[in-house]
Structure formats: structure tokens, C-alpha cells
PyMOL Python script that loads the backbone (N, CA, C, O; Angstrom):
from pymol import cmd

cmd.read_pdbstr("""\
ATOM      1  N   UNK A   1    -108.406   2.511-122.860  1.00  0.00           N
ATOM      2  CA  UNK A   1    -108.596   3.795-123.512  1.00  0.00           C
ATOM      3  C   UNK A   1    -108.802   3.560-125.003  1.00  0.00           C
ATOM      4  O   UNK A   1    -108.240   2.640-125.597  1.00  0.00           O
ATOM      5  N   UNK A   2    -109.618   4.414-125.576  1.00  0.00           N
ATOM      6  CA  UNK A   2    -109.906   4.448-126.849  1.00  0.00           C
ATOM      7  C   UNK A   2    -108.479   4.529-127.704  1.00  0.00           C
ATOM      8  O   UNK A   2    -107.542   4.947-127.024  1.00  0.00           O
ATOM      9  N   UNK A   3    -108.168   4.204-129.057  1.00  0.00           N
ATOM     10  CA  UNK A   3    -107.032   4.088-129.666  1.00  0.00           C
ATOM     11  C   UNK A   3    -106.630   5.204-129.881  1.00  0.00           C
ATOM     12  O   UNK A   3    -105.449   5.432-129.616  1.00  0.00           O
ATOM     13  N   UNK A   4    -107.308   6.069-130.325  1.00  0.00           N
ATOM     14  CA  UNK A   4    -107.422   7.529-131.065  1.00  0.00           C
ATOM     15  C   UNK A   4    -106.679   8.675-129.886  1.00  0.00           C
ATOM     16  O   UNK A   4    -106.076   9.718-130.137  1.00  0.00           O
ATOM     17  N   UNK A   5    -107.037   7.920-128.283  1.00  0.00           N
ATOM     18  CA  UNK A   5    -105.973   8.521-126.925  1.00  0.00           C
ATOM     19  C   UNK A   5    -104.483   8.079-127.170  1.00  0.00           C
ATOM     20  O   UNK A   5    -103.559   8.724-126.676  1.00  0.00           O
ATOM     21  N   UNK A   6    -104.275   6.978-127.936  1.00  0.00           N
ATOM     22  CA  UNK A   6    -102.703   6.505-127.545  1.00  0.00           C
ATOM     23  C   UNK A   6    -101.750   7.378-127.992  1.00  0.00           C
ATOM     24  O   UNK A   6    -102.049   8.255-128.803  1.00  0.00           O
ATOM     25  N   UNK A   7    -100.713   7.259-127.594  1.00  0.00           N
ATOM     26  CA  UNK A   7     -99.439   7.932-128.261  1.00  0.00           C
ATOM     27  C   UNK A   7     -98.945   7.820-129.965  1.00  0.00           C
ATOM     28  O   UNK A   7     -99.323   6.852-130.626  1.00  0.00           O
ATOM     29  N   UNK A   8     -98.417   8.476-130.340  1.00  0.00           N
ATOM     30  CA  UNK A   8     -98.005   7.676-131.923  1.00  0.00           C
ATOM     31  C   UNK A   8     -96.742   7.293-131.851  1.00  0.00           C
ATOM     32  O   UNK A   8     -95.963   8.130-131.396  1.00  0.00           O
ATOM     33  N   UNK A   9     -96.247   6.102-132.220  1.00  0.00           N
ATOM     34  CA  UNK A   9     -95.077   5.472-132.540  1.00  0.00           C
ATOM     35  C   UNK A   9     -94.856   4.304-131.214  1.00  0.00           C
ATOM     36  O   UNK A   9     -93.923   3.548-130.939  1.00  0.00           O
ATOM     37  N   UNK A  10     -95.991   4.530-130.664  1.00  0.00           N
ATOM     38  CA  UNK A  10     -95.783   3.647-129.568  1.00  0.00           C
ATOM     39  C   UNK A  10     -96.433   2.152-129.629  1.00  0.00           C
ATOM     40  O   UNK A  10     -97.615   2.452-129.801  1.00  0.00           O
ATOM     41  N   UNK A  11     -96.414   1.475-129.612  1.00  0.00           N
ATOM     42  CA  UNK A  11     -96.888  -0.053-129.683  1.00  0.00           C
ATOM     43  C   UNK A  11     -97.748  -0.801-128.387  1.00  0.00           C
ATOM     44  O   UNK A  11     -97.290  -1.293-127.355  1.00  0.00           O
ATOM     45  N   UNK A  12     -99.073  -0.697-128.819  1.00  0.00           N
ATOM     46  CA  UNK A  12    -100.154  -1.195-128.054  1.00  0.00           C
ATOM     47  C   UNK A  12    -100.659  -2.398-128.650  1.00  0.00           C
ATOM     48  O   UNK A  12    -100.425  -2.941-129.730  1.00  0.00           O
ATOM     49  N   UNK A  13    -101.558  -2.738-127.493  1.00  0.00           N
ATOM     50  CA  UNK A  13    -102.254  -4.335-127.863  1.00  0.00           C
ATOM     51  C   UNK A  13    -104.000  -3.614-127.384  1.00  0.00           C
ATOM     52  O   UNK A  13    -104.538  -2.741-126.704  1.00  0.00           O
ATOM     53  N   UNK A  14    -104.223  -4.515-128.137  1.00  0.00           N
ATOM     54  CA  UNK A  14    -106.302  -4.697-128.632  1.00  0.00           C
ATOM     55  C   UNK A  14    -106.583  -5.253-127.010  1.00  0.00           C
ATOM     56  O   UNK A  14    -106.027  -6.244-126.537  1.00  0.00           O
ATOM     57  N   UNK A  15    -107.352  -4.576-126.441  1.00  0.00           N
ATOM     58  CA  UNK A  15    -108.307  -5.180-125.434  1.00  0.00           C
ATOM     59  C   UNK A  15    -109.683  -5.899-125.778  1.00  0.00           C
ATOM     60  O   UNK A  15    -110.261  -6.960-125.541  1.00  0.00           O
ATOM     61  N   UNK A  16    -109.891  -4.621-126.527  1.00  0.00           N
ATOM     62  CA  UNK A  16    -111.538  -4.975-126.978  1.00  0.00           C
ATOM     63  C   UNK A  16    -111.790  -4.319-128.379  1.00  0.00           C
ATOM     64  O   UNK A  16    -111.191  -3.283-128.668  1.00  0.00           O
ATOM     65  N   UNK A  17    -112.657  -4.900-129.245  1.00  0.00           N
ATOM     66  CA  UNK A  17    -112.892  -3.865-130.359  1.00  0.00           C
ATOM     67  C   UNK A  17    -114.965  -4.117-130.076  1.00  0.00           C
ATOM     68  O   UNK A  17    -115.702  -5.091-129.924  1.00  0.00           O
ATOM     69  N   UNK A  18    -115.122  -2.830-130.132  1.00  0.00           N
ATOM     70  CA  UNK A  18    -116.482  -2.328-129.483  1.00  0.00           C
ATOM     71  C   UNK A  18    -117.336  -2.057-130.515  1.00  0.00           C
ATOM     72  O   UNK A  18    -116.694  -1.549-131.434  1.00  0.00           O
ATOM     73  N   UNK A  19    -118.566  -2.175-130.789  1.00  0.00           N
ATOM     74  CA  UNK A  19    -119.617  -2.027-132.320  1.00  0.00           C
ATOM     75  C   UNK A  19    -120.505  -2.982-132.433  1.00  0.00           C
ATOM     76  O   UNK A  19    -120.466  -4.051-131.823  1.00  0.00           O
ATOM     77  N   UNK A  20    -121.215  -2.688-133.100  1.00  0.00           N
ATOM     78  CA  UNK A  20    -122.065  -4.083-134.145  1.00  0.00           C
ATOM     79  C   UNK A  20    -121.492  -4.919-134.252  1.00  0.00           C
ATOM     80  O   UNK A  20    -120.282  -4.807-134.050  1.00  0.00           O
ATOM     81  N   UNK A  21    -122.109  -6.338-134.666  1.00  0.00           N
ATOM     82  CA  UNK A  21    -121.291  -7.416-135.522  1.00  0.00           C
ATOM     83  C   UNK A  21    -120.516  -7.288-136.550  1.00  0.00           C
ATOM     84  O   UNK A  21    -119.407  -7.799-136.707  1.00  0.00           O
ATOM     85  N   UNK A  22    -121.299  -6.360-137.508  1.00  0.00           N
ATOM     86  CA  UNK A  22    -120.862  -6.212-138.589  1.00  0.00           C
ATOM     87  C   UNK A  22    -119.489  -5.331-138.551  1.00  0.00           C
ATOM     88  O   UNK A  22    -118.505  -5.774-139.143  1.00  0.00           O
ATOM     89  N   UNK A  23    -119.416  -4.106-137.868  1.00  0.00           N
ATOM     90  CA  UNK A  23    -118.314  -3.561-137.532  1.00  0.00           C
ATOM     91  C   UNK A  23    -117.619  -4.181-136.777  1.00  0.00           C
ATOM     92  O   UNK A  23    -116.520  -3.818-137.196  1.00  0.00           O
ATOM     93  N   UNK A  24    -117.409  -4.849-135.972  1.00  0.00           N
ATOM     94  CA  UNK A  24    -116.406  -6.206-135.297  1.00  0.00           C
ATOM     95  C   UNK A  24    -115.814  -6.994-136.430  1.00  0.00           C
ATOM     96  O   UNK A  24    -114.642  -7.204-136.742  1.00  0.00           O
ATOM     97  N   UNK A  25    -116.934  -7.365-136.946  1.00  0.00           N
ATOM     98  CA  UNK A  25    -116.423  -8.559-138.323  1.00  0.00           C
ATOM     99  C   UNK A  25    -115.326  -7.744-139.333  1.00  0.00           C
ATOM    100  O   UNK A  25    -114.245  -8.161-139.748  1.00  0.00           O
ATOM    101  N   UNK A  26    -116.053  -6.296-139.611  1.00  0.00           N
ATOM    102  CA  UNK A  26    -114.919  -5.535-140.770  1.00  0.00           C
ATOM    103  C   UNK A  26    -113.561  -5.697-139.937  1.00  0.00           C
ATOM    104  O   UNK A  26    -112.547  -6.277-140.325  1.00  0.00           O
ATOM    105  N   UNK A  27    -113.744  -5.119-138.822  1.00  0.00           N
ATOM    106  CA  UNK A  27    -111.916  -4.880-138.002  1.00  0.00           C
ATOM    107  C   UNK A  27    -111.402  -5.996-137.614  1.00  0.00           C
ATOM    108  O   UNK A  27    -110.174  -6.063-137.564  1.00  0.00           O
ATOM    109  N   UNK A  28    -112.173  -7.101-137.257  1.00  0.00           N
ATOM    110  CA  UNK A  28    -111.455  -8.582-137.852  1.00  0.00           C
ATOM    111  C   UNK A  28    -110.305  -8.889-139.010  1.00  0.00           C
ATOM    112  O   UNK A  28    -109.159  -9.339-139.026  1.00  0.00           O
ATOM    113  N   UNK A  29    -111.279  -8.384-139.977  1.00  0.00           N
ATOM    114  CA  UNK A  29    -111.139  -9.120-141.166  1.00  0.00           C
ATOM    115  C   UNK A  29    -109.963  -8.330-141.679  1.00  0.00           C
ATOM    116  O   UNK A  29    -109.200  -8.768-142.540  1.00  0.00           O
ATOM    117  N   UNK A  30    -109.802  -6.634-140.866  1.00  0.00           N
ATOM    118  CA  UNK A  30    -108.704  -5.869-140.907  1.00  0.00           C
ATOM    119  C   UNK A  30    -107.172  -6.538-140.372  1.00  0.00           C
ATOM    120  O   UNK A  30    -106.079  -6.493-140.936  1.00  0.00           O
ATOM    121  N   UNK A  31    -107.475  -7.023-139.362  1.00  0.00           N
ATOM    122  CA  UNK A  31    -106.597  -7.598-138.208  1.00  0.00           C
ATOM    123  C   UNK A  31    -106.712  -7.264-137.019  1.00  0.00           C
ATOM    124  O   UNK A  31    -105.933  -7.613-136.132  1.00  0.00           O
ATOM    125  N   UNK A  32    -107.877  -6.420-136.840  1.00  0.00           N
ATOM    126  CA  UNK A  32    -108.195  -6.033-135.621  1.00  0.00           C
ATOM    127  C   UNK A  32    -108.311  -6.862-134.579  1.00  0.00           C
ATOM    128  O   UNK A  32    -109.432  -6.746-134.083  1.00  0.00           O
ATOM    129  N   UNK A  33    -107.461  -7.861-133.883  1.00  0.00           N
ATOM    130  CA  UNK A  33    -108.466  -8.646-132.810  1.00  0.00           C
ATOM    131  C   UNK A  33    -107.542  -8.784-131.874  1.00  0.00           C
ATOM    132  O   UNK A  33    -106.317  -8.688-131.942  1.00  0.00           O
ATOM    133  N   UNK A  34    -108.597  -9.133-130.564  1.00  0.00           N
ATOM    134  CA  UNK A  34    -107.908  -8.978-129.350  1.00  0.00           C
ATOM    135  C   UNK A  34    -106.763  -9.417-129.601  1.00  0.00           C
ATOM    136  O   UNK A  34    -106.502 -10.194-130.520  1.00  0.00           O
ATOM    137  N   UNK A  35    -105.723  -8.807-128.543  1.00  0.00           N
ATOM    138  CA  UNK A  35    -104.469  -9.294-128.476  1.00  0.00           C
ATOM    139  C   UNK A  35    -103.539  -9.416-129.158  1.00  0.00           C
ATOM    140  O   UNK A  35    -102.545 -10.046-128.797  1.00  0.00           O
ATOM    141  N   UNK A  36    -103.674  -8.720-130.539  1.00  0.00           N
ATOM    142  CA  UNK A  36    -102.955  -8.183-131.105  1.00  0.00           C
ATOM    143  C   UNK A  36    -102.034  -6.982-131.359  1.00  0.00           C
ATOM    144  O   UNK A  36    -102.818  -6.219-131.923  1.00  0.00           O
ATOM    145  N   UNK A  37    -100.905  -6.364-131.296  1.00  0.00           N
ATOM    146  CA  UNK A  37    -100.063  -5.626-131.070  1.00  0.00           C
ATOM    147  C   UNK A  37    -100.741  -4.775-132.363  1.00  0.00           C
ATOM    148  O   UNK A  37    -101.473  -5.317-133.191  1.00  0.00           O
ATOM    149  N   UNK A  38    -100.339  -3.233-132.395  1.00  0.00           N
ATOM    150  CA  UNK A  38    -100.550  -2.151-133.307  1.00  0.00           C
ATOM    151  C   UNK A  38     -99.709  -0.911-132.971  1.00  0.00           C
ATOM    152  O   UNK A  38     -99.420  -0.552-131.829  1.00  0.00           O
ATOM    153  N   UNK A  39     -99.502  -0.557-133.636  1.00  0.00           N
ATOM    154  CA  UNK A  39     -99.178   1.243-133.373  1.00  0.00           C
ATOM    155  C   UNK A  39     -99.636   2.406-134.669  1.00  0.00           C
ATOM    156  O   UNK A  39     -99.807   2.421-135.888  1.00  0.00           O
ATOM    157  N   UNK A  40     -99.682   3.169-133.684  1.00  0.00           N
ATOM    158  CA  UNK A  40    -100.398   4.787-134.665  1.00  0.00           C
ATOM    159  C   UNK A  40     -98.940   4.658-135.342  1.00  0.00           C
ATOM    160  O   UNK A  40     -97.947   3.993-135.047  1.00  0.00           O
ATOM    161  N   UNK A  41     -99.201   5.479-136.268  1.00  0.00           N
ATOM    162  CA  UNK A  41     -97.794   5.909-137.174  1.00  0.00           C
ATOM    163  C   UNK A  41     -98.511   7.168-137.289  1.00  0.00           C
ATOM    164  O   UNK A  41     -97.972   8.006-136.566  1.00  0.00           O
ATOM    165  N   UNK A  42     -99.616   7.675-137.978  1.00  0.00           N
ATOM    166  CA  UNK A  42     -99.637   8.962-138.103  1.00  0.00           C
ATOM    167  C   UNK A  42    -101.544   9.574-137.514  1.00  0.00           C
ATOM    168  O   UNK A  42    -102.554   8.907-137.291  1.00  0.00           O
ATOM    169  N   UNK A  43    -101.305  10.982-137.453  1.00  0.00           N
ATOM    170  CA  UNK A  43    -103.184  11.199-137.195  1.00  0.00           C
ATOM    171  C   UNK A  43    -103.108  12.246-138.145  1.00  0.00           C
ATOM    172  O   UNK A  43    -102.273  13.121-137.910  1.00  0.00           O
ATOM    173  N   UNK A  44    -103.787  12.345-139.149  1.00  0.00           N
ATOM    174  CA  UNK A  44    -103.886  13.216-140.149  1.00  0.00           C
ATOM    175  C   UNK A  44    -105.444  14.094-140.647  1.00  0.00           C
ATOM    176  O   UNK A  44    -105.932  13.553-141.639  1.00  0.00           O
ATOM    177  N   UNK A  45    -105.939  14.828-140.339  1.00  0.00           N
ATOM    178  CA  UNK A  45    -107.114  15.531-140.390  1.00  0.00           C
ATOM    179  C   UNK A  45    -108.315  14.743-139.622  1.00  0.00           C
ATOM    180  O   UNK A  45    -109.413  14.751-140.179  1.00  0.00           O
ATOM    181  N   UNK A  46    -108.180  14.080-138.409  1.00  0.00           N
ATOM    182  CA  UNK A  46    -108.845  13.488-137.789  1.00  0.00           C
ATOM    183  C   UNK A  46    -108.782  11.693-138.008  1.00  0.00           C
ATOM    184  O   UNK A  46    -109.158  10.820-137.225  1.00  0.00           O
ATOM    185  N   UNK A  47    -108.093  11.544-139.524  1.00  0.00           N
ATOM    186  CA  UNK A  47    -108.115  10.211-139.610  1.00  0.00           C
ATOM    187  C   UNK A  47    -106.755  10.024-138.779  1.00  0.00           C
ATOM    188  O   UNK A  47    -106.100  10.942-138.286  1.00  0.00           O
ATOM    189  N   UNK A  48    -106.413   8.428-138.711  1.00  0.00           N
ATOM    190  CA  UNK A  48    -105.045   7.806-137.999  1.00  0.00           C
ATOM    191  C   UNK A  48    -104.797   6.473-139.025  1.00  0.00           C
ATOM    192  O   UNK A  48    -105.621   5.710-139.529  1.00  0.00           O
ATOM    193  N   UNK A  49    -103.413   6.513-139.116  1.00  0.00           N
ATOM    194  CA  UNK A  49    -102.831   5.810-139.519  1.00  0.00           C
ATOM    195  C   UNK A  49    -102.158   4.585-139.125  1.00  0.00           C
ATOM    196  O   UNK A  49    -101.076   4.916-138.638  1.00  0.00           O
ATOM    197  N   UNK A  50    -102.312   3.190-139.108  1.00  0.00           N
ATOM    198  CA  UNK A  50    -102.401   2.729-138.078  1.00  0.00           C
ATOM    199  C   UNK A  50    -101.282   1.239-138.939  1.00  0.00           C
ATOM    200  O   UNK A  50    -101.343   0.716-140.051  1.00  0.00           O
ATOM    201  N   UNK A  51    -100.656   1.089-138.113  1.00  0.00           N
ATOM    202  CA  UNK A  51     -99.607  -0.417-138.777  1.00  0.00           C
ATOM    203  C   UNK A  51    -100.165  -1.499-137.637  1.00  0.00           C
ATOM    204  O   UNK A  51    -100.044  -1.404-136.416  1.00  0.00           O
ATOM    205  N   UNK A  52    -100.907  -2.713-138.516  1.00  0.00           N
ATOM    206  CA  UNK A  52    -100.977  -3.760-137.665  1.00  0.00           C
ATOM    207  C   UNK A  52    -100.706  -5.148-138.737  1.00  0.00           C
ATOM    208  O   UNK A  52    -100.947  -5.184-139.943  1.00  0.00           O
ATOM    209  N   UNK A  53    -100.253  -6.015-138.057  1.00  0.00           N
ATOM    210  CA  UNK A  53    -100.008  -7.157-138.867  1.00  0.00           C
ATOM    211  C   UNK A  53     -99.022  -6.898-140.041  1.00  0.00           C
ATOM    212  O   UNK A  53     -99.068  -7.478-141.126  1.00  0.00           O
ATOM    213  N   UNK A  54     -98.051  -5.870-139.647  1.00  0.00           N
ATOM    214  CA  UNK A  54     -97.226  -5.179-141.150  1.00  0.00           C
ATOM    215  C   UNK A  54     -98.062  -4.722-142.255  1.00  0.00           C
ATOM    216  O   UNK A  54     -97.499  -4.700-143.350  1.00  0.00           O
ATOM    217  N   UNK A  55     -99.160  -4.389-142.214  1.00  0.00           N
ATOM    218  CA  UNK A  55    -100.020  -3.952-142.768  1.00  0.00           C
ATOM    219  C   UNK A  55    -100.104  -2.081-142.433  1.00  0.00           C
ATOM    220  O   UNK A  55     -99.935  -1.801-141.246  1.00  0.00           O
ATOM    221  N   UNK A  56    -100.363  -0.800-143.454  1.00  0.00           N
ATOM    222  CA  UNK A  56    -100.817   0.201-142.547  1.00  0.00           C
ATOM    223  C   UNK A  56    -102.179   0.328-143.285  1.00  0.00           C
ATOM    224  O   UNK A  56    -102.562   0.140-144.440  1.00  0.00           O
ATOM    225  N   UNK A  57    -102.722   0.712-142.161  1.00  0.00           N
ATOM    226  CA  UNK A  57    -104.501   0.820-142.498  1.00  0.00           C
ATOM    227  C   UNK A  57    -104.835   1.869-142.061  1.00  0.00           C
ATOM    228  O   UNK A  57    -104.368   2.124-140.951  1.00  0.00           O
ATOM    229  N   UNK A  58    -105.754   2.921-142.693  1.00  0.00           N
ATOM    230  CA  UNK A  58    -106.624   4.161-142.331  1.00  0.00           C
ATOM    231  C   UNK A  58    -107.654   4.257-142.091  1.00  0.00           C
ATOM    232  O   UNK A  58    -108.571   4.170-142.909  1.00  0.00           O
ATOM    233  N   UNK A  59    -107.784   4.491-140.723  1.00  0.00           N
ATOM    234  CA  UNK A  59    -109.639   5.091-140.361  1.00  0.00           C
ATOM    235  C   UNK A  59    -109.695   5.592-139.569  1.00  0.00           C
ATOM    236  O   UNK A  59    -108.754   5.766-138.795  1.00  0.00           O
ATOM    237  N   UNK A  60    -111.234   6.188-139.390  1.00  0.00           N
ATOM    238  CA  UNK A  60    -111.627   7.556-139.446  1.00  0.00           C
ATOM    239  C   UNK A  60    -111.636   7.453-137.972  1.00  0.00           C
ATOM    240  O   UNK A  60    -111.432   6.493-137.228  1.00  0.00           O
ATOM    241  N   UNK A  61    -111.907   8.611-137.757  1.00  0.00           N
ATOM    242  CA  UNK A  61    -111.731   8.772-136.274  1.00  0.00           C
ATOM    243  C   UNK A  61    -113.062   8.284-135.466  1.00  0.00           C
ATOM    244  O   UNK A  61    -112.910   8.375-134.248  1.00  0.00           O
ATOM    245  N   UNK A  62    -113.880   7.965-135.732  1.00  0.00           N
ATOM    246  CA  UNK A  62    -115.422   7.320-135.000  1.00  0.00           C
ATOM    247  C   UNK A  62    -114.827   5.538-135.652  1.00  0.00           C
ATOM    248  O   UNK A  62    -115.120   4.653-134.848  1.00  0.00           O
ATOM    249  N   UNK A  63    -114.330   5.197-136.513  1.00  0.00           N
ATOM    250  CA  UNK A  63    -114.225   3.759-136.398  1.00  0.00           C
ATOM    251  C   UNK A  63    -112.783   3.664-135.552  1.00  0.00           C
ATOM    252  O   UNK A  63    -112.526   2.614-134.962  1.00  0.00           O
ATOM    253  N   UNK A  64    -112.179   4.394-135.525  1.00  0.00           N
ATOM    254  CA  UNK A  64    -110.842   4.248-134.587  1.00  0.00           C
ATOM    255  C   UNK A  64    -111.399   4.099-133.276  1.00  0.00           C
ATOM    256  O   UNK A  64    -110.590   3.496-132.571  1.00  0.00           O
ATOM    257  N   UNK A  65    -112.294   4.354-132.746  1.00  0.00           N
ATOM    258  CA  UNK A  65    -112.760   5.164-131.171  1.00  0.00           C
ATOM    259  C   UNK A  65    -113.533   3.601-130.735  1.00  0.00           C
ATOM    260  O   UNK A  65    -113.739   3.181-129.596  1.00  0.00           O
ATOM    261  N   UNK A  66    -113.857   2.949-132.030  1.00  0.00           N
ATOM    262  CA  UNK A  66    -114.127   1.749-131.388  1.00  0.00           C
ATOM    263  C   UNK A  66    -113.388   0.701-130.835  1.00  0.00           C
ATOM    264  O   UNK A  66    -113.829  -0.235-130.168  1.00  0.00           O
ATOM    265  N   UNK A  67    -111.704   1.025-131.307  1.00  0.00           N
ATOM    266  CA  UNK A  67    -110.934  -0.158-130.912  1.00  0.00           C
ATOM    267  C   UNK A  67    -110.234   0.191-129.322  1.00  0.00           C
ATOM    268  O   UNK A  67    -109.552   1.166-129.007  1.00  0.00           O
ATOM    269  N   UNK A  68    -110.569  -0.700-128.675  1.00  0.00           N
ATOM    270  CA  UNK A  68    -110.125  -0.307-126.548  1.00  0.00           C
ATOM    271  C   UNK A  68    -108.799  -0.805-127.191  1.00  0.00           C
ATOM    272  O   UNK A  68    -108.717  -1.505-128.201  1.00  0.00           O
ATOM    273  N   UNK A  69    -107.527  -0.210-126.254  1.00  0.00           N
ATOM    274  CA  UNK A  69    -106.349  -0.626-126.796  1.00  0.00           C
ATOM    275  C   UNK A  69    -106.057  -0.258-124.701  1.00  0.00           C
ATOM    276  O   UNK A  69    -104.950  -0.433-124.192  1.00  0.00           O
TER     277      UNK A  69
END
""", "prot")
cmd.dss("prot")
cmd.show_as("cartoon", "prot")
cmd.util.cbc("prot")
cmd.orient("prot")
């Protein structure tokens, strides 16, 4: 399921992150990659708030929709 479906506060792992190269490479370079653990913390006017790698990172709801969780 798309990320933007998950629960918030709940802790998921990356199946797939879906896009271009270039958009693969940005959510890489985020910490986006398979098999990595994440959770929503917040969804705020369509964006989501997202903690991965002890990191929290924001995006929008069409780059969220690319990460399969």
C-alpha cells in the first residue's frame, strides 16, 4: 500500500519506492530505501510528516504516494 494509506505512529518498512530515476535517487539520498523502517508522525494539509533514519522529513502527498510501504 501506498505510504500516505498507513496509520500514523505506527512503524512500517519500504517495499518499493516507485518513480523516475531521478525521483528514486532524491528518496535515496533521503533514506528512502528498501527495507528500511519509517513511521508517519503527522499528515498536515495533505503533506505527511515522516521520521526515518531519526531524521523527520516532509513531503507532499504525490511524492509520498510513491513510497510502497
Amino acid at each position: 500500500m501506498p505510504l500516505i494509506l498507513a496509520d500514523r505512529g505506527k512503524s512500517v518498512f519500504i517495499k518499493k519506492v516507485s518513480g523516475n530515476d531521478e525521483t528514486r535517487r532524491f528518496l535515496a539520498s533521503l533514506g528512502f530505501i528498501v527495507g528500511e523502517a519509517i513511521t508517519i508522525i503527522s499528515e498536515i494539509g495533505g503533506n505527511v510528516i515522516i521520521n526515518v533514519k531519526n531524521s523527520r522529513i516532509a513531503l507532499d502527498k504525490s511524492m509520498a504516494s510513491r513510497i510502497i510501504v
